[in-house]
N, C-alpha and C positions, 0 to 999 in steps of 0.2 A: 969459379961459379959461372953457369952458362948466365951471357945478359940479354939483355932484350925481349924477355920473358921467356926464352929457350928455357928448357929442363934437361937435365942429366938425364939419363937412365936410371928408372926406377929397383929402390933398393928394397932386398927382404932383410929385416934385423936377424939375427941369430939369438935363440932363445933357449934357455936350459932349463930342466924339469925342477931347479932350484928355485928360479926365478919365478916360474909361474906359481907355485907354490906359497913363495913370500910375499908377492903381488900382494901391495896395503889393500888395492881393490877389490881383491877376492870375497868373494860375501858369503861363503860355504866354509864350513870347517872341513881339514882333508888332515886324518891322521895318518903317518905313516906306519904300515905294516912289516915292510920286507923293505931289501933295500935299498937302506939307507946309503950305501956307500955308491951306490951307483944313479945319483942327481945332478950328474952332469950331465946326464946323456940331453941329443939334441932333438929338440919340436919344431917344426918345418913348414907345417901348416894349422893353418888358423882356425880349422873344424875338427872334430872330433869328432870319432868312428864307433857307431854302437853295433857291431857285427856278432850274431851271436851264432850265427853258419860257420863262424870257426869253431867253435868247441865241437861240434858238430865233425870235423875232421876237413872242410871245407874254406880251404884259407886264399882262394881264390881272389885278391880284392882288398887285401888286407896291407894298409900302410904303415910300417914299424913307428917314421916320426908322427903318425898322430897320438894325440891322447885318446886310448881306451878305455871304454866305458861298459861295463857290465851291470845291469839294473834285475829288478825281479824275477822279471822274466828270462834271462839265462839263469840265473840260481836257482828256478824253479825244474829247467831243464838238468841241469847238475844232479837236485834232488832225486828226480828220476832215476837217475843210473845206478850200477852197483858200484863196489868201491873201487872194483877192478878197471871200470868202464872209466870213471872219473879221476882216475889219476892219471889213466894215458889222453883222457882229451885236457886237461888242466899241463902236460908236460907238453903235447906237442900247441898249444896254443903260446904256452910261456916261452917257447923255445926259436920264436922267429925273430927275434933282437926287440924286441916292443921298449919305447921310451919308457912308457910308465903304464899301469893300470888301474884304472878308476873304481870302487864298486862302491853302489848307491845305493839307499834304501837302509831300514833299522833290522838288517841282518849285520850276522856274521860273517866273514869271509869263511867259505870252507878249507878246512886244514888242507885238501891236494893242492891248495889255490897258494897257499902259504907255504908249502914246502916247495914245490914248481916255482917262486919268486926267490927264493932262496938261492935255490943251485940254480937259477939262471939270471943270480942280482938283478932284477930288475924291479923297480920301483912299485910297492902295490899298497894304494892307499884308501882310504874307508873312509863316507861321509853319509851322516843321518838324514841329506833329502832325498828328495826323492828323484829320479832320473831326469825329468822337463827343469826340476829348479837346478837343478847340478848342470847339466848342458846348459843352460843358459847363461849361469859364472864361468861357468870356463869358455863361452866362447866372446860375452864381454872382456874378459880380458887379454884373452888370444888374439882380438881384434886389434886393442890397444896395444899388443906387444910386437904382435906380427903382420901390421899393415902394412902393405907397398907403403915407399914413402921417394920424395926427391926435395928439393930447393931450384927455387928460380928468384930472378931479380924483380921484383915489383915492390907494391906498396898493397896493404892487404886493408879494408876499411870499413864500418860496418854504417851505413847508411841506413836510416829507416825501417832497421834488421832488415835488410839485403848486404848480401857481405859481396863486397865488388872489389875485384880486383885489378889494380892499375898496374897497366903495362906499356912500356915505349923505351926508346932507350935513354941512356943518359945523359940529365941535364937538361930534359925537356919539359919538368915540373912537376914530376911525380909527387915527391914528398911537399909542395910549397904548395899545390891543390888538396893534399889530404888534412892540410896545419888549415887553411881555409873551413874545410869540412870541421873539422874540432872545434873550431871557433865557433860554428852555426851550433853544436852541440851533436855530433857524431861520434863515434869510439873510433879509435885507432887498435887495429892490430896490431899489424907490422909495418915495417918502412925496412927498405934495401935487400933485404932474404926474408922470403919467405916458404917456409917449411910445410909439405901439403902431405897429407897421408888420406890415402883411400879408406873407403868404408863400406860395407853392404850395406844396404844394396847397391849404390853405385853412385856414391857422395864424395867429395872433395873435400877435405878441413885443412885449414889454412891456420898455422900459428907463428910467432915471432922467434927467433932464435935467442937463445938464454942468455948472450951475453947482448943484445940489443934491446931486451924486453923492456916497452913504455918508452923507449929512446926514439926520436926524429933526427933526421941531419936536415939542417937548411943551409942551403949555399953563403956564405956573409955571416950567421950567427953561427956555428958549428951543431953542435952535437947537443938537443932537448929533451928533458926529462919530462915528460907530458902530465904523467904523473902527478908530480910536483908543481907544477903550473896550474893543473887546470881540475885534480882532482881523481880522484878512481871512477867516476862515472865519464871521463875522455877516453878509458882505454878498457881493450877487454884482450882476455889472452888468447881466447880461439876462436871460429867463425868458419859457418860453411861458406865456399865459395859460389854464389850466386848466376856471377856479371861477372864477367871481363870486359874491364871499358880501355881500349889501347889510345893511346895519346900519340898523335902523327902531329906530324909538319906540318901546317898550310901549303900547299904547291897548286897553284892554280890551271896545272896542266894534268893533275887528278882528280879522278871525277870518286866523290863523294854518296852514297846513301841519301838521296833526298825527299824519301817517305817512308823507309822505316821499312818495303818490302824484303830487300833483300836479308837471308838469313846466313850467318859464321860462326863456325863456333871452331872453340881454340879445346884441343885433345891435353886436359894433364892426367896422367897415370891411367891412361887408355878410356876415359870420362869425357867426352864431348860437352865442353859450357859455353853459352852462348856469347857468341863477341860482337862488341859494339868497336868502330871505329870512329873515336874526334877529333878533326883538324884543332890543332892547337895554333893563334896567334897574336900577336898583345891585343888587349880592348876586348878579350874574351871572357867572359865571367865565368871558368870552370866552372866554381863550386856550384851555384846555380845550374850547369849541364849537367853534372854527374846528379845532381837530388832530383831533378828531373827524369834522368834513365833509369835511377831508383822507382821514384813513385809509378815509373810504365812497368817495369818488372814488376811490381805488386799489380798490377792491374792486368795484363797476361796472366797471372796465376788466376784471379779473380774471372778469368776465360772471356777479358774485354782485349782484342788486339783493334789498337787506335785506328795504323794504316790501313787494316783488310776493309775494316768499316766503311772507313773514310772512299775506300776504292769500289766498294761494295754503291756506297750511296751513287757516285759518278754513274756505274755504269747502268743503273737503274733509272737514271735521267737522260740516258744515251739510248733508251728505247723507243723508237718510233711510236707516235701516238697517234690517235687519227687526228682529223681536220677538225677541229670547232665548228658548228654552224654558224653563220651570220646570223646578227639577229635582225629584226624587223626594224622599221626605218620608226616608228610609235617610239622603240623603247632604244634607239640607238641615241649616239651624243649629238647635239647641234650644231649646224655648219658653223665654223670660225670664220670671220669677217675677211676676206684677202684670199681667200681661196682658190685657185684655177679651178677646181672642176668640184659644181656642188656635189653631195650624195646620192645617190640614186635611188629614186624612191620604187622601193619593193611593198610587193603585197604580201598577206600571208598562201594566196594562191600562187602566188609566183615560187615561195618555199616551201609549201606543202600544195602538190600541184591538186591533193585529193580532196582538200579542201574549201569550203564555200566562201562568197565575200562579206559572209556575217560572221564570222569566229572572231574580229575585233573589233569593240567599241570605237576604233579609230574610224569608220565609216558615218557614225553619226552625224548627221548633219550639226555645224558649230553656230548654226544664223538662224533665228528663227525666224518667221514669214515675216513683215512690214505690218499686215493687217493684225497680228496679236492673234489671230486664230489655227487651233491647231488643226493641220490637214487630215481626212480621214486616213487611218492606217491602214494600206494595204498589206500584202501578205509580206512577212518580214523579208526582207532582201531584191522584192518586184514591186513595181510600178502598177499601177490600176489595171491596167490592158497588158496584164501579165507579162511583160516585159523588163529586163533587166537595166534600169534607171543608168542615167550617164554618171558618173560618179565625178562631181566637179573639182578641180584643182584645188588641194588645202587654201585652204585661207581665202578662198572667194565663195559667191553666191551664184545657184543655179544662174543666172545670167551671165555670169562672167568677170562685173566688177567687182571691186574692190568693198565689203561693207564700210560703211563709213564708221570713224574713230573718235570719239572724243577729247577734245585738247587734253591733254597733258594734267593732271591734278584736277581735273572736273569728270563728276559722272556723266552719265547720259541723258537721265533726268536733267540736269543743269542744262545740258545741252540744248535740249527740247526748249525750255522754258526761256 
């Protein structure tokens, strides 16, 4: 068996018109007609052929191993003919080796249909549905009979119903990471082979081989029966394959996936699934890594991908913004004590040049006169003789000094007095 998750060459089962027939699966009743001696013949592929351009003399296209299906609609065509017409298209259709023949619907086969199966043994069998329900059992278990199929070396697992497949070679901890997982409460499929067959539309199932089924090998303990240990809800017998999560070395001179962008995916039975690669080395808490790339796999399906996001928001704070304006020296922070070089005191003209020196209350004079009486107002923002007032340094009084302060926990009244 190829290791290290390699796969054989995809295999087709060999199947006989016997088998499909006795399929417990089968959900349709299929009487035989004609014959019987000849249900050995072989089925090859896995769809069924409803061609009714043969009876018609047009056999252009026509596959002997599939299963043949005749429904209302050629028996209504048959009806048509006379009897001369319908015996040579009922001989030259029966006469191209055909595995077997199907006819569906709550008719009768017609008798040229039955003498033609006769003198050309071939298989011709009669079921009371209708053509959509009859195709759809036979190609249920066409499917099940004749899927590609191969085996490779992993460990098959069902996580969080994501069925992930562990791959690495041997002795790197495949099965001692999936006995972790069973303990958190996950199903085990398989351990050492596992058996995968294709499916339409273009699925992977992954089952245990019969004679390891519910069995684990751990290195030190041999050979476990999970089953038995831990109950029928530790183990399940099949599982679509999800994940590929491949279990690597630690080597610190490879370089690693370290946001999740880059995308692999590992081909089984010409099916592309997606692969994760984990450095594995002691102090690593797998099981905790794998229930993690489980819960992102449900959340991709869910159409959240973490990394794009995640790179999405970066580069969105990577676009050029304009400049902020400063704001005005009114509503900016106060100088800090020890500073080389105060702030610079702005006006709102100085930032909006189109603006006047009344657009902020910070002009207001902060002192009022000595004498207690308020100055006549002239025009807001001019001085009496129409002129634009000297605007005196914060915190002083039109002459220049300092207003006087009151000590420390006394008003000003107090002061006075």
């Amino acid at each position: 068996m190829p290791e290290d998750g390699r796969q054989g060459d995809a295999i087709t089962r060999a199947l006989t018109v016997r088998q499909l027939v006795e399929d417990p699966h089968m959900t349709i009743p299929l009487r035989c007609l004609a014959g019987k001696g000849s249900l050995d013949r072989p089925l090859r592929h896995p769809r069924v052929q409803k061609n009714g351009l043969a009876l018609a003399g047009h056999y252009h296209g026509v596959v002997p191993t599939r299963v043949q299906v005749l429904g209302e609609t050629e028996l209504a065509y048959l009806a048509s003919l006379s009897n001369e017409a319908r015996s040579v298209a009922s001989r030259g259709f029966f006469s191209l080796g055909l595995s077997c023949v199907v006819v569906t619907g709550k008719h009768d086969a017609p008798r040229a249909f039955l003498a033609s199966a006769e003198a050309t043994s071939t298989p011709l069998f009669l079921t009371d549905a209708r053509s959509s329900r009859a195709i759809n059992a036979l190609h249920a278990v066409l499917d099940d009979l004749l899927a590609p199929h191969t085996q490779l070396h992993g460990v098959l697992i069902d996580v969080f119903g994501v069925g992930i497949l562990l791959l690495g070679k041997s002795g790197i901890g495949k099965s001692e990471c999936a006995l972790e997982l069973v303990m958190r409460g996950h199903r085990l499929v398989a351990d050492d082979v596992v058996r995968c067959d294709w499916r339409p539309p273009g699925t992977v199932f992954g089952q245990p081989a019969n004679l390891l089924r519910h069995h684990i090998e751990i290195r030190g303990l041999g050979v476990l029966d999970l089953r038995q240990l831990f109950g029928i809800t530790a183990i399940r017998g099949r599982k679509r394959i999800d994940l590929i999560v491949r279990l690597c070395e630690w080597n610190d001179k490879e370089e690693f996936d370290r946001l999740g962008i880059e995308e692999h995916f590992h081909s089984i039975l010409g099916t592309p699934i997606r692969e994760v690669r984990v450095p594995v080395r002691p102090g690593r808490d797998m099981g905790s890594i794998i229930e993690m790339a489980a819960r992102n796999e449900l959340l991709r399906r869910d159409g959240h991908n973490s990394a794009t996001e995640f790179l999405e928001k970066i580069e969105s704070n990577l676009v050029t913004r304009p400049a902020i304006e400063r704001e005005p020296e009114s509503l900016s922070a106060p100088a800090v004590p020890g500073d080389s070089e105060p702030p610079t005191t702005q006006s709102w003209s100085s930032i909006f040049p189109s603006a006047s020196g009344t657009e902020s209350s910070a002009w207001v004079r902060a002192v009022r006169p000595l004498d207690g009486t308020s100055p006549a107002s002239p025009e807001r923002g001019r001085s009496p003789d129409g002129t634009s007032p000297a605007s005196p340094e914060r915190g002083r009084t039109v002459d220049g000094t300092s207003p006087a302060l009151p000590e420390r926990g006394r008003t000003v009244k107090e002061e006075k007095e």
